[in-house]
MARDOLO-512695 format. One line per field, with one value per residue (C-alpha): z, y, x; residue number from 0; chain; residue in one letter. Coordinates in Angstrom, 3 decimals. Layout:
up	[Z; ...]
north	[Y; ...]
east	[X; ...]
tivex	[NUM; ...]
fipa	[A; ...]
sevo	[a; ...]
//
This chain:
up	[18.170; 18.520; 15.076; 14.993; 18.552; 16.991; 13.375; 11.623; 8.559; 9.142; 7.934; 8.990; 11.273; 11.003; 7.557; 6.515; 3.669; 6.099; 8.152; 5.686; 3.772; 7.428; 7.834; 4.576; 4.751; 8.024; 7.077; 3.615; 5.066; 8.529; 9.369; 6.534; 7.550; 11.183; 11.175; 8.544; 10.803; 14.172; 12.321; 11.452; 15.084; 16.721; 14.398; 15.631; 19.387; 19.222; 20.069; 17.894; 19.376; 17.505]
north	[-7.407; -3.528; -3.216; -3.813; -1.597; 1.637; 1.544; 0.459; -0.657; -3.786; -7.491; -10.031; -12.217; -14.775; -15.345; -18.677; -16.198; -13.921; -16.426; -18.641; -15.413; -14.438; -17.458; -17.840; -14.179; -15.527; -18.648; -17.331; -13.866; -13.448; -17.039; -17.106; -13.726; -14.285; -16.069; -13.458; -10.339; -12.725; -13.130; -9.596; -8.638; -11.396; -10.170; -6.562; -7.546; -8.746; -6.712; -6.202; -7.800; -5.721]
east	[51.585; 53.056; 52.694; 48.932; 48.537; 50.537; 49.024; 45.772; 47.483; 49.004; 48.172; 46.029; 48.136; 45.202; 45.906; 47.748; 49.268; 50.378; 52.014; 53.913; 55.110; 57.006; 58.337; 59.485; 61.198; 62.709; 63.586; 65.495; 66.839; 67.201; 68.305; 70.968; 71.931; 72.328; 76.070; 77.460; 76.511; 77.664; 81.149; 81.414; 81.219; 82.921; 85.697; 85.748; 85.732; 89.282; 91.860; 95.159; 97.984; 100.799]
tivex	[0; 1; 2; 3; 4; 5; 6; 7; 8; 9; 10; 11; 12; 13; 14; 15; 16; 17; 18; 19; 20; 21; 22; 23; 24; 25; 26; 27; 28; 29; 30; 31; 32; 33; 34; 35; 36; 37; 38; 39; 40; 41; 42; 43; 44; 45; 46; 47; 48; 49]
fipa	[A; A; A; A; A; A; A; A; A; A; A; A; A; A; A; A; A; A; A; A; A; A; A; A; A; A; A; A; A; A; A; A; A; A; A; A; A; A; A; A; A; A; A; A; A; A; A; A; A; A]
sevo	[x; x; x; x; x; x; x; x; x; x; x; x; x; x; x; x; x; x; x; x; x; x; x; x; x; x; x; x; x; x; x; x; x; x; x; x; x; x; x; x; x; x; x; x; x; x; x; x; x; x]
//
């Protein structure tokens, strides 16, 4: 909603386009992406025990 408050050029959110293109962006990018970028920094937040 931000997006369509700071800017006049911004989608229809109305649109069943609109809305199955996000999810399908979310659903093939962000959701895959999610457990790489969690074990990358799980993996940094332990300490070397040398």
């Amino acid at each position: 909603m931000s997006i369509a408050i700071v800017s006049n050029n911004h989608p229809d959110y109305g649109d069943p386009a609109v809305i199955v293109g996000d999810f399908t962006s979310h659903f093939c990018y962000a959701i895959p992406l999610a457990p790489i970028v969690k074990y990358l920094l799980a993996d940094e937040s332990i300490p070397d025990r040398a």
